[in-house]
N, C-alpha and C positions, 0 to 999 in steps of 0.2 A: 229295183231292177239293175240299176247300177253295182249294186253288192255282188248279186248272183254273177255279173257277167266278168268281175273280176277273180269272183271264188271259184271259175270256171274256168279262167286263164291260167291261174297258180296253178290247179289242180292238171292243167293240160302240161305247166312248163317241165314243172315238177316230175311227171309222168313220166315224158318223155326224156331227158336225163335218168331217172334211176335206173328206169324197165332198158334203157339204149345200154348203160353201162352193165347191167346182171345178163345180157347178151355174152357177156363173153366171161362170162364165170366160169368155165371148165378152165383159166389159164389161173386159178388158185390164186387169187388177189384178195380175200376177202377174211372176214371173221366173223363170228357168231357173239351175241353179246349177251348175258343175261341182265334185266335192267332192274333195278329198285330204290326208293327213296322217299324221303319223305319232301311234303311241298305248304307253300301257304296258299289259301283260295281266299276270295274273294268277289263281290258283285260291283259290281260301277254301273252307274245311270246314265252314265255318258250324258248330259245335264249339269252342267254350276248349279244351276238354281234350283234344284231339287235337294233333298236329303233323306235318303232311304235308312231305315230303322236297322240296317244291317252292320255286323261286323266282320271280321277274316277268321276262319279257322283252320288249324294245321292239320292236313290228313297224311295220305300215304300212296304211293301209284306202285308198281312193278308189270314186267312182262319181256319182253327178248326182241331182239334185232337183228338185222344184218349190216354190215359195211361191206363196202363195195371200193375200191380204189382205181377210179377213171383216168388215174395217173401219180406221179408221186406225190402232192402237194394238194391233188384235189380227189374228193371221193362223194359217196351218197351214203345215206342211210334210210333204208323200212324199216318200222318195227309194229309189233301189237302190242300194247296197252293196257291196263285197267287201271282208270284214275277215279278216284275217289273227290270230287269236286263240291262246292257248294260252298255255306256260309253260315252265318251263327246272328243270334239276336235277343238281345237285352231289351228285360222291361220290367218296372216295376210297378208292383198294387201297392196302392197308398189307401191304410185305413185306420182313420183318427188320425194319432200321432205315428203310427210304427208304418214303419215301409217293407214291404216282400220282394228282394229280387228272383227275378226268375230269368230265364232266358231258356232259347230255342235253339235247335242246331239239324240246317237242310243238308242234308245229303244226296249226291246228284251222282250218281257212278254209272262211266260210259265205260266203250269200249272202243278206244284209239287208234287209230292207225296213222302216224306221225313219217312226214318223209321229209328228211333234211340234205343239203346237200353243203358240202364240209371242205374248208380251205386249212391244210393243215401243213403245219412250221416243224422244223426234230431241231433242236439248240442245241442238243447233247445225245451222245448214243443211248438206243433205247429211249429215248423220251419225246412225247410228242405233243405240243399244246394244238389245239385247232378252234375256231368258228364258225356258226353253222348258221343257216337261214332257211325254215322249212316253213311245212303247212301240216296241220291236223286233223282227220277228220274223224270225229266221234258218236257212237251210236249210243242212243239212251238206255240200259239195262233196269234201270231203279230211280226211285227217289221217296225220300222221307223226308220226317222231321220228327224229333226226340226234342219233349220239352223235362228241363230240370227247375223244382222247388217253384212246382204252379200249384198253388193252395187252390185245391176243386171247391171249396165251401165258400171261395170270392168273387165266380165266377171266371170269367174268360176277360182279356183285352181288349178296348175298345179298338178293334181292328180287326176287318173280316178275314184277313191272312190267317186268325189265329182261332177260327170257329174247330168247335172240336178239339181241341189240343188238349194232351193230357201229359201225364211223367212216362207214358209207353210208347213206346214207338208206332208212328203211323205212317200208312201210304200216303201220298200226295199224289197232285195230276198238272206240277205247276209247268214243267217245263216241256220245250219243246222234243220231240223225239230225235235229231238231228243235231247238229253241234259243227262246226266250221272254224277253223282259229288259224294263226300265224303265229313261229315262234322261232325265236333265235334266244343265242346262248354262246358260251363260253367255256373252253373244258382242257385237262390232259390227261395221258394217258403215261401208262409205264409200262412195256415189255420188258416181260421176266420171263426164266426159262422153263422149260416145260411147251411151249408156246402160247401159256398163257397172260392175258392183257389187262391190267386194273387202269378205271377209267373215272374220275371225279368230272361232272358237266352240267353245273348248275345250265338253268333256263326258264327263259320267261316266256307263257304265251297268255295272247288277245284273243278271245272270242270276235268273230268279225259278225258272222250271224244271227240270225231271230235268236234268244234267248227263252221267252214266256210262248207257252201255246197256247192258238187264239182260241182253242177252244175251253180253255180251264178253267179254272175259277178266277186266275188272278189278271187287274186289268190295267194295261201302261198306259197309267192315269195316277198323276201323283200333284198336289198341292205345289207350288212356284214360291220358293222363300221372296223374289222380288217383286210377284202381282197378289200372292196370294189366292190365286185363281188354279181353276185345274191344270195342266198340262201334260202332254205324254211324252213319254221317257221310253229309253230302249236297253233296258239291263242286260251287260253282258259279263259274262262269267271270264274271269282271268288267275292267272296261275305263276307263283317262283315256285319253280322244282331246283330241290337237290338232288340230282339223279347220282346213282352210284353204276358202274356196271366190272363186270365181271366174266371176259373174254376168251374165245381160243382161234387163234389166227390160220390162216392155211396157206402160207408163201414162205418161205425161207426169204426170201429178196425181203422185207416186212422189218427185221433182222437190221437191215442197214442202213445208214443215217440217211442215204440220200433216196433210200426206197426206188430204186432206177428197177422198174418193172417192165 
């Protein structure tokens, strides 16, 4: 209860800043971004004591934005999203002496709606570093899992995650349809002429939210490295993006170091 009433607050502060600042978007302060990059994903148990069978795998996101400038040094950004999220998992059959690795790789792809709100510095004409601290909120479109070098004549792993798995790609039903995160980051950008903007802006986001759905097959209930007994765990999905973007501005003022709009 606690989660919800804070992912309610962000979502309300947030709101009100961006939708208050795109108010007065006919005075030409803003730009249009296209976004892409690649990112590392990953799962956390949010748990020491636990050790989930999982690893990180590198995927890909892209989608467009706007900016907004609520003044010279501070602005917003919406955008829409497709990320590519999830994680990967190693396991090996042992038989006799020879060992088989194999592993697994889940695939989770939402669709983002990310709102950050941006405190931005110009050190030199045309150049802009800035920081940013938002919120994301992502809807579930898909999810799989592709297993590689699972010999079908050894059977399957002893572990119910992996019932059914084969080398072709399958649907799953692990996660929840909904998705909630924070994330901040670090970025600059270069105005070039033409009035267009390249923009480098790694970032990092936390899933704050349910992760697993409670109706699926999968259940947050994991073994305790220090009772050895069961215990529940709350996996959440987290994210470093390299985002790249690639902009067109609509202010002349935009132009000059002190941005005085």
């Amino acid at each position: 209860m606690f989660v919800v009433m804070i992912n309610k607050c962000l979502i309300l502060f947030f709101s009100i800043i961006i939708f208050g600042g795109l108010a007065g978007i006919s005075q030409e302060k803003y730009q249009f971004n296209a976004v892409f990059g690649p990112s590392y994903e990953n799962i956390s148990s949010r748990n020491a004591s636990i050790d989930l069978p999982f690893q990180f795998k590198y995927s890909y996101n892209f989608g467009g934005e706007i900016k907004y400038y609520l003044s010279p040094h501070l602005s917003t950004n919406i955008g829409v999203q497709y990320n590519n999220k999830g994680f990967s998992s190693n396991f090996d059959y042992v038989v006799s002496n020879d060992t088989f690795p194999s592993s697994l790789r889940i695939n989770a792809s939402y669709l983002s709606i990310p709102i950050d709100l941006c405190w931005n510095f110009s050190p030199a004409f045309r150049t802009e570093y800035f920081l940013n601290v938002g919120i994301n909120y992502g809807v579930l479109l898909g999810q799989s899992f592709k297993g590689q070098r699972v010999p079908v004549e050894l059977g399957r792993p002893d572990n119910p995650l992996y019932e059914g798995i084969s080398n072709e790609k399958s649907n799953i039903s692990w996660f929840d349809k909904n998705a909630f995160g924070v994330q901040a980051g670090a970025g600059i950008s270069r105005y070039v002429k033409s009035r267009m903007v390249l923009t480098f802006h790694p970032t990092a986001y936390f899933q704050m939210d349910r992760l697993i759905n409670p109706e699926g097959p999968v259940q947050t209930i994991a073994v305790s490295n220090n009772t050895g007994l069961p215990e529940l765990y709350s996996p959440k999905l987290y994210s470093f993006l390299l985002l790249f973007k690639v902009g067109y501005y609509f202010s002349d003022q935009i132009e000059n170091t002190k941005k005085i709009l």
